[in-house]
N, C-alpha and C positions, 0 to 999 in steps of 0.2 A: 521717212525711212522706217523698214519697218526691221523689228527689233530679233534679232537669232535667237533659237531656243535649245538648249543643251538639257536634254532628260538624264538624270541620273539613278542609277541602280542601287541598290543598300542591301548590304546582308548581313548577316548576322557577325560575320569573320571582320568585317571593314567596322562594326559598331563597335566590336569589343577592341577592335585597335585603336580606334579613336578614343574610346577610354582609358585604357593606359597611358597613351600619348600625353592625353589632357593630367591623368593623373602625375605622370612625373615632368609635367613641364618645371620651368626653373620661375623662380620666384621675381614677379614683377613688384612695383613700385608700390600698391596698395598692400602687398601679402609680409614687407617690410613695417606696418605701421603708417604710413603718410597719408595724412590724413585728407581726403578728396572730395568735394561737393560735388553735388548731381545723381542721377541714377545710370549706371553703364548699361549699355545690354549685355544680352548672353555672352559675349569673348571680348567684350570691352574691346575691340577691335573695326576699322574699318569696313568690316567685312559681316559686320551688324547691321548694316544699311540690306533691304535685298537687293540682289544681284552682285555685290559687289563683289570682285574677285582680285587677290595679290600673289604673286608670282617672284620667285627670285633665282639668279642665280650666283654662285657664290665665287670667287678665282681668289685660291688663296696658294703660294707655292714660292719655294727658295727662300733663304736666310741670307743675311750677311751683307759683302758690299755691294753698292746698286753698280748694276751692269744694263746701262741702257737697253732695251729689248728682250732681257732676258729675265730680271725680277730684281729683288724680292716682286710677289704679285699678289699686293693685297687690294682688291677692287673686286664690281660686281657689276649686280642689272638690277634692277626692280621694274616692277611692270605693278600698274593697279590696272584693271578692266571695272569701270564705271558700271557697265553693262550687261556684265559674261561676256561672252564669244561672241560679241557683235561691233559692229562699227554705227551702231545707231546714238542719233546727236544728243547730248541733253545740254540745259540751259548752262551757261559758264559765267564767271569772270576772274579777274585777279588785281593782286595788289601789288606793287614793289614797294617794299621801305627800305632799302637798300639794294642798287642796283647794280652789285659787283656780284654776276652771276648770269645764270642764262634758263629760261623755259622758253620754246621753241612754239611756234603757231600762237602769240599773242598777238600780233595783230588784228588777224582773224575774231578770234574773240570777243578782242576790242569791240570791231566794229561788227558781226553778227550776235554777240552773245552764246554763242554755240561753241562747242568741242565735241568730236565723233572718238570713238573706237578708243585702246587702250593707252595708259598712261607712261610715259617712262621716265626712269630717273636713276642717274648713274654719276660717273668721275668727271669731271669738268673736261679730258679731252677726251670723252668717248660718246658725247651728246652727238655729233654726227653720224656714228656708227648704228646705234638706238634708233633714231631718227627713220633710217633709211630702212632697217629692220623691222621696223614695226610698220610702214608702209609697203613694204614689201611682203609681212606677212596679211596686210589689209588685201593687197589687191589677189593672192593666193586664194584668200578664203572666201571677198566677196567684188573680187572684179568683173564674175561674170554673172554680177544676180544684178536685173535689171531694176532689181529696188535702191541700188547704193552708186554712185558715182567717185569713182577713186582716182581717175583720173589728174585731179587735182588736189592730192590725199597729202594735207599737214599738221603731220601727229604733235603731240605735246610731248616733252623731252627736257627734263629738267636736270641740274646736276651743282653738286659739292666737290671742294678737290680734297684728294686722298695723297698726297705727294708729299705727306710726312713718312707714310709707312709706305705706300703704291709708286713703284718706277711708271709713273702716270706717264712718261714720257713714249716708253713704250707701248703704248696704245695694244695693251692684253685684250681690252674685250672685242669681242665679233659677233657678228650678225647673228651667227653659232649660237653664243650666249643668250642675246636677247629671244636668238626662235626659243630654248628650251625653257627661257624665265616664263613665258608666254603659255609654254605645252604646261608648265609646269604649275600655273595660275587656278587656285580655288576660292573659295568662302570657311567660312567656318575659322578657328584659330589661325593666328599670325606670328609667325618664329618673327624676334626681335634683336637689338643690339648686333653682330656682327654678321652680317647676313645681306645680300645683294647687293646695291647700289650704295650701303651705309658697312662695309665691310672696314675699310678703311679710314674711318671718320672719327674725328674725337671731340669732347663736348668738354666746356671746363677745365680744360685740359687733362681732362680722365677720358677712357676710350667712349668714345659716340657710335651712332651709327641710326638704324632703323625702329622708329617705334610708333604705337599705335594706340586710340581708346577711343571713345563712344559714348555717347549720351543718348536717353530716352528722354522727351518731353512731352506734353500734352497742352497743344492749343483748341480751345473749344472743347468739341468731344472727341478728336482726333488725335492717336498718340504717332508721335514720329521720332527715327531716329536720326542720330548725325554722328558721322565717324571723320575723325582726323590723321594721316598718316605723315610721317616727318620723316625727313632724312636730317640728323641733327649733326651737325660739325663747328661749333660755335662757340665764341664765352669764354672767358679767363677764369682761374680757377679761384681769386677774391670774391669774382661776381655770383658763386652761384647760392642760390639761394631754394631751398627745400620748406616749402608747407609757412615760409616767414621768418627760417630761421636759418642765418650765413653762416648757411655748412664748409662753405669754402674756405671761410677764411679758420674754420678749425681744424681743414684736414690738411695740415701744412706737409703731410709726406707723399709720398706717391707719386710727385711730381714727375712728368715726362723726361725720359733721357734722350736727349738729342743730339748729334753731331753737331760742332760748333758749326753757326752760321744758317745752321735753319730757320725758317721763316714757319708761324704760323697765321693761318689768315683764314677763316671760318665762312659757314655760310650755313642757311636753313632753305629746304626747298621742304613747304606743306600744301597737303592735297585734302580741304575740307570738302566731305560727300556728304549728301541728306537725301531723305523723301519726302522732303516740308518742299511742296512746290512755289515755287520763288521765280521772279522776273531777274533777270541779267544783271541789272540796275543793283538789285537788291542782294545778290549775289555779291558783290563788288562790297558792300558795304561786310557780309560777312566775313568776305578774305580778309577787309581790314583789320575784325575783331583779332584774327591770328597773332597779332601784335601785341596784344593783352594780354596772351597766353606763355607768348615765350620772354616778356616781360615780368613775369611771373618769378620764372625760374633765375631771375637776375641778370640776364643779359644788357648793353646799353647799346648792342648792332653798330658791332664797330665799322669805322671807314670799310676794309676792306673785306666785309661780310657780307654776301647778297643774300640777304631775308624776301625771298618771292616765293606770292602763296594763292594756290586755284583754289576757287570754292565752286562747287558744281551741283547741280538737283539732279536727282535720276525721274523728275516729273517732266516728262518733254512734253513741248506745245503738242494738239493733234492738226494732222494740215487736211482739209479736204478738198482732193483732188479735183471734185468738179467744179465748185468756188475758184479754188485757190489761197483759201484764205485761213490761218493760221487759229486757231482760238488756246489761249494760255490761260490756266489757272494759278494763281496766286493767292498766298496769305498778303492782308492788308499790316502797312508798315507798323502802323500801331500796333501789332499782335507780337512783332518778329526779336522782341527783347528776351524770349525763352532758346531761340535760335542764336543770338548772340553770346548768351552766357554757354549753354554747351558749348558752343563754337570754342568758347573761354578756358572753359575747365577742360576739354577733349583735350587741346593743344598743350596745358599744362603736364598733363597727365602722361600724354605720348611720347614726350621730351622726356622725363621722369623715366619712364616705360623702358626708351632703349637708352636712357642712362645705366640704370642697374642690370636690364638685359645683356653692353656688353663686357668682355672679358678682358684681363690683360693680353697684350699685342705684341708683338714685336716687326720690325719692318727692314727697310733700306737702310743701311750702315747701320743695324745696331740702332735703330730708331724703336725706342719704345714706351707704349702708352697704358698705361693703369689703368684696371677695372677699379670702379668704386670701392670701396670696401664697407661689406652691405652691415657689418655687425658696427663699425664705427658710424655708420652715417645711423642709425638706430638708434644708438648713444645717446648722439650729439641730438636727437629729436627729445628723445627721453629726458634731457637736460633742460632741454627748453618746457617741457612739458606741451611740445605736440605732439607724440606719439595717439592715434586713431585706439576711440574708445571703441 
């Protein structure tokens, strides 16, 4: 397949707004003091890889008691594009460490190693809407390019449930949603914490949601990146733990207000991306790393949390058509221990990321979730004497 190409234009008015943009963005987890190994690229972001693109969109509306189909409506979309604007394959695999949860097209995977076109991930019942959405926008864009066969087109589609704060039952998002997460999809900085498919999510039991970061390595004489992106919903607020020190168990206030007889039940869906070209096989052993990472932050991936994680290369085989025959390049496994520690720190870091990215919530009946509180969790590092020299 061969891969789309989207030219972009730059002027002088889009440079100075993305400077300001960058200038007053809001303060991630590093610019707190937590102290991080590794080197990030330019936006510590998934979107450090080239190509890569992330897209969201947001449904946030009504207050008060939940009225089936009506709201509160805190949920969203997220979209990553592997690729840009294309549906061409690169190498895949993935991991479950807990399988109460759903990414759609593993099969597939499985058994080719492969994933085409963009990624989605949203509320645990809107995975079929997504689904059908982003194959629908597949075969719009390239059903009739005799380089792609969509015919049998099964996207990947991941999701967390948001039905502490989200009348999730009401099935808000639509195809709508996911086309304009899509229209909506760039590179460069990644808005974090309450924002698309992580709108309604909580971590630790402080609000969760969307986060993201990035490692540079260098094997041989070749430097490559890897970006992690999380949708995090996970973790009891004893367990969480910051840089090595159990922040949880010192921020005893803030606790979530709940309607009696709520349930919370968590999940992490992570999408690791590189340009360290890697065999499927090899891939698979990356997503595992992902377990390291969010093992980090104190989690122990409760029963009812599905922790499932894509790891993906944007190095795809080349196939030549008069052969037939596939030829893959690959780093050899000996080498791939710089690729598992980013893998390690990315994931720590992005969890972190849209832990302080988001905001206090509120939801369905009066359901509501605490942002961290960024000057006590500083503190409590200061205390410990981690706080980033």
């Amino acid at each position: 397949m061969r891969a789309a190409v989207r030219a972009y234009g730059i002027t002088l008015v889009a440079l100075l707004s993305a400077s300001l943009c960058l200038a007053e963005a809001p303060p991630r987890a590093r610019d707190l003091g937590i102290p991080f190994d590794g080197t990030p690229g330019r936006f510590n972001a998934v979107t450090d890889v080239p190509g890569v693109e992330v897209g969201y969109k947001t449904l946030i509306s009504g207050h008060g008691a939940l009225q089936v189909g009506k709201g509160p409506v805190r949920t969203g979309v997220t979209v990553i594009l592997p690729k840009g604007r294309s549906i061409a394959g690169y190498p895949a695999a993935w991991f479950s460490l807990n399988g109460d949860g759903e990414l759609t097209g593993m099969a597939y995977v499985k058994d080719y190693g492969m994933g085409f076109g963009p990624i989605g991930i949203t509320n645990t019942n809107s995975v079929g809407v997504v689904r059908d959405a982003i194959s629908q926008w597949d075969f719009r864009n390239f059903g009739r390019d005799p380089a792609y066969d969509v015919s049998s087109d099964l996207p990947i589609v991941g999701e967390t449930w948001d039905g502490l704060l989200n009348d999730i039952d009401g099935f808000h998002v639509t195809k709508e949603d996911a086309w304009e997460a899509l229209k909506e999809a760039r590179g460069g900085a990644v808005a974090e914490g309450d924002v698309g498919g992580g709108t309604g999510m909580a971590l630790y039991q402080f609000k969760g949601g969307s986060g993201t970061a990035s490692r540079v390595f260098t094997i041989g004489t070749t430097q490559y990146t890897l970006g992690v992106f999380v949708q995090a919903n996970f973790g009891r607020r004893d367990e969480l733990t910051v840089a090595g020190v159990p922040v949880g168990r010192e921020i005893r206030n803030d606790m979530p207000v709940l309607a009696p007889g709520e349930r919370k039940d968590g999940s992490c869906i992570a999408v690791v991306i590189t340009d360290a070209p890697l065999l499927p096989s090899q891939l698979k052993l990356v997503a595992k790393r992902v377990t390291h990472g969010i093992a980090r932050t104190g989690t122990i991936s409760h029963d009812g949390s599905g922790e499932i994680f894509l790891a993906i290369s944007t190095a795809a085989p080349a196939l030549d058509a008069k052969s037939g025959l596939e030829t893959w390049q690959a780093l050899p496994k000996s080498e791939l221990d710089p690729v598992f520690r980013a893998t390690v720190q990315a994931t720590e870091e992005a969890i972190l990321n849209a832990l302080v990215a988001a905001k206090t919530m509120d939801g369905i009946n009066g359901n509501k979730l605490f942002g961290v509180p960024q000057g006590e969790l500083r503190s409590i590092l200061e205390k410990y004497h981690r706080l980033a020299r």
